[in-house]
PAKE-404328 format. One record per residue (C-alpha): chain; y, x, z; residue number from 1. Coordinates in steps of 0.25 Angstrom, whole numbers, plus 5000, padded with zeros to 4 digits. Each point is the difference from the previous one (the first is absolute). Example, Ala and Ser with C-alpha at 12.3 -4.5 7.8 and 13.67 -1.06 7.14 Angstrom:
mol->A | yy->4982 | xx->5049 | zz->5031 | seq->1
mol->A | yy->5014 | xx->5006 | zz->4998 | seq->2
//
This chain:
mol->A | yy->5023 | xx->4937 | zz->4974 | seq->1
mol->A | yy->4988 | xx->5001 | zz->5011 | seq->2
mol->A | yy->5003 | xx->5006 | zz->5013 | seq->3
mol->A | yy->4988 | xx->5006 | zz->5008 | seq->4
mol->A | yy->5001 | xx->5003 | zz->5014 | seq->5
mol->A | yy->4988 | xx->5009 | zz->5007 | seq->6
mol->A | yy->5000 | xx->5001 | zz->5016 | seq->7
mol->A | yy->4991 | xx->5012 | zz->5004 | seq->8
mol->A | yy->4994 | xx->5004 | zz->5012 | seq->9
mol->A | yy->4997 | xx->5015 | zz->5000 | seq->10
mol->A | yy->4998 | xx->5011 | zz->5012 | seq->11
mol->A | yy->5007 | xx->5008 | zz->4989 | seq->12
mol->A | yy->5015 | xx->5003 | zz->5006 | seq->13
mol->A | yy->5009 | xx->4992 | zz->4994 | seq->14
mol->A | yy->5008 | xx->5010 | zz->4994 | seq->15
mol->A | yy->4988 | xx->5006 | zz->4992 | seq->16
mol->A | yy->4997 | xx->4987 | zz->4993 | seq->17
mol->A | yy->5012 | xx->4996 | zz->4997 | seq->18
mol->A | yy->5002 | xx->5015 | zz->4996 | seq->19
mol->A | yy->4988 | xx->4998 | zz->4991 | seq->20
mol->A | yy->5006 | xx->4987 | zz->4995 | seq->21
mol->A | yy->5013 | xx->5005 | zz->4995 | seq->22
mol->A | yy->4993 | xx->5012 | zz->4994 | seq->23
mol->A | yy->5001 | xx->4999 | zz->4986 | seq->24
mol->A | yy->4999 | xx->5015 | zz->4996 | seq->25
mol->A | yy->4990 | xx->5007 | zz->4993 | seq->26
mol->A | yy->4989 | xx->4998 | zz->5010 | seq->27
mol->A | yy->5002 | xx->4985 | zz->5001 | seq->28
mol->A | yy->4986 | xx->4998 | zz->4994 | seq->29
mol->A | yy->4994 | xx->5011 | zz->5012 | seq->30
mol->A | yy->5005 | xx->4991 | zz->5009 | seq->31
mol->A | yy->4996 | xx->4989 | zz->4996 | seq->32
mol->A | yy->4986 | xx->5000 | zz->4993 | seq->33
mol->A | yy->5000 | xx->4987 | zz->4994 | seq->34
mol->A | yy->5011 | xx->5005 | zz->4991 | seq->35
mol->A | yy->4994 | xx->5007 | zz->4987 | seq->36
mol->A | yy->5008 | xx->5012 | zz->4995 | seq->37
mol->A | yy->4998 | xx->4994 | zz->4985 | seq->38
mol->A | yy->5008 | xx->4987 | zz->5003 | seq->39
mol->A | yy->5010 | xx->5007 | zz->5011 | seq->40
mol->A | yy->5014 | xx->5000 | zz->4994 | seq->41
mol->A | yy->5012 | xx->5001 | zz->5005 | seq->42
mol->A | yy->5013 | xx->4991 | zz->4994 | seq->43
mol->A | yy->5011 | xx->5002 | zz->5007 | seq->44
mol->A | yy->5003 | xx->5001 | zz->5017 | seq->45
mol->A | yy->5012 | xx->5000 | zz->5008 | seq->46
mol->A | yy->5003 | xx->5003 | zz->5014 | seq->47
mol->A | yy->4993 | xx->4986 | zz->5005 | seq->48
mol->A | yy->4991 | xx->4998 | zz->4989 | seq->49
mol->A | yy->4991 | xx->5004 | zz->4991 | seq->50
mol->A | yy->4995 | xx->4993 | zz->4985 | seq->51
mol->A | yy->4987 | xx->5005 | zz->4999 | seq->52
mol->A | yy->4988 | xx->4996 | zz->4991 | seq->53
mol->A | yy->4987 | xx->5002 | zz->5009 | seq->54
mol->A | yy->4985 | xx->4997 | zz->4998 | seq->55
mol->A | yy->4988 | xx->5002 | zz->4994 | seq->56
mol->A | yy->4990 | xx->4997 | zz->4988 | seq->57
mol->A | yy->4996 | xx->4986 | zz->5003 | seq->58
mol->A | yy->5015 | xx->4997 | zz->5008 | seq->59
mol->A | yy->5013 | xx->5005 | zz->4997 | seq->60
mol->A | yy->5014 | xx->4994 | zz->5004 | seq->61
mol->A | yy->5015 | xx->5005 | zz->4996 | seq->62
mol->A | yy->5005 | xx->4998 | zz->5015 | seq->63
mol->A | yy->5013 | xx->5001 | zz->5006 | seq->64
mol->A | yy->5001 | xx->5005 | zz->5014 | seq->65
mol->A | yy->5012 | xx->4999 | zz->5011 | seq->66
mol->A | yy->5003 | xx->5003 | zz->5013 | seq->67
mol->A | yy->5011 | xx->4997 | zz->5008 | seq->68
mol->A | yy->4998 | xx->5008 | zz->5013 | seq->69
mol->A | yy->4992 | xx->5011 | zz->5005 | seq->70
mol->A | yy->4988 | xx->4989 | zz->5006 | seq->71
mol->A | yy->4999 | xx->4991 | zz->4987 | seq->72
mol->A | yy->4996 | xx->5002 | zz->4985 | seq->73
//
């Protein structure tokens, strides 16, 4: 299975992205605007991660997301 990793530099406290990152309610697609509310679903999530199908029209992936910590996702 593919592991990506993504390293972001942001003057966005830490604890408001990871915040948004960890997000997976309703309002994920508000936060994240490259989501589309059509291809938004939501599988299954427990308390360190999320299995989430996220995209839009032209690219769309079932993803599983995990977080160890409160500084990682």
């Amino acid at each position: 299975m593919p592991h990506i990793v993504v390293d972001i530099d942001s003057e966005v406290p830490a604890e408001r992205v990871l915040a948004a990152a960890t997000d997976f309610s309703e309002q994920r697609p508000s936060l994240w605007p490259n989501i589309s509310r059509e291809f938004w679903q939501l599988h299954d999530r427990g308390p360190n991660w999320a299995d989430a199908t996220e995209g839009s029209p032209s690219v769309w992936a079932r993803e599983r997301y995990e977080w160890a910590d409160n500084r990682t996702v």
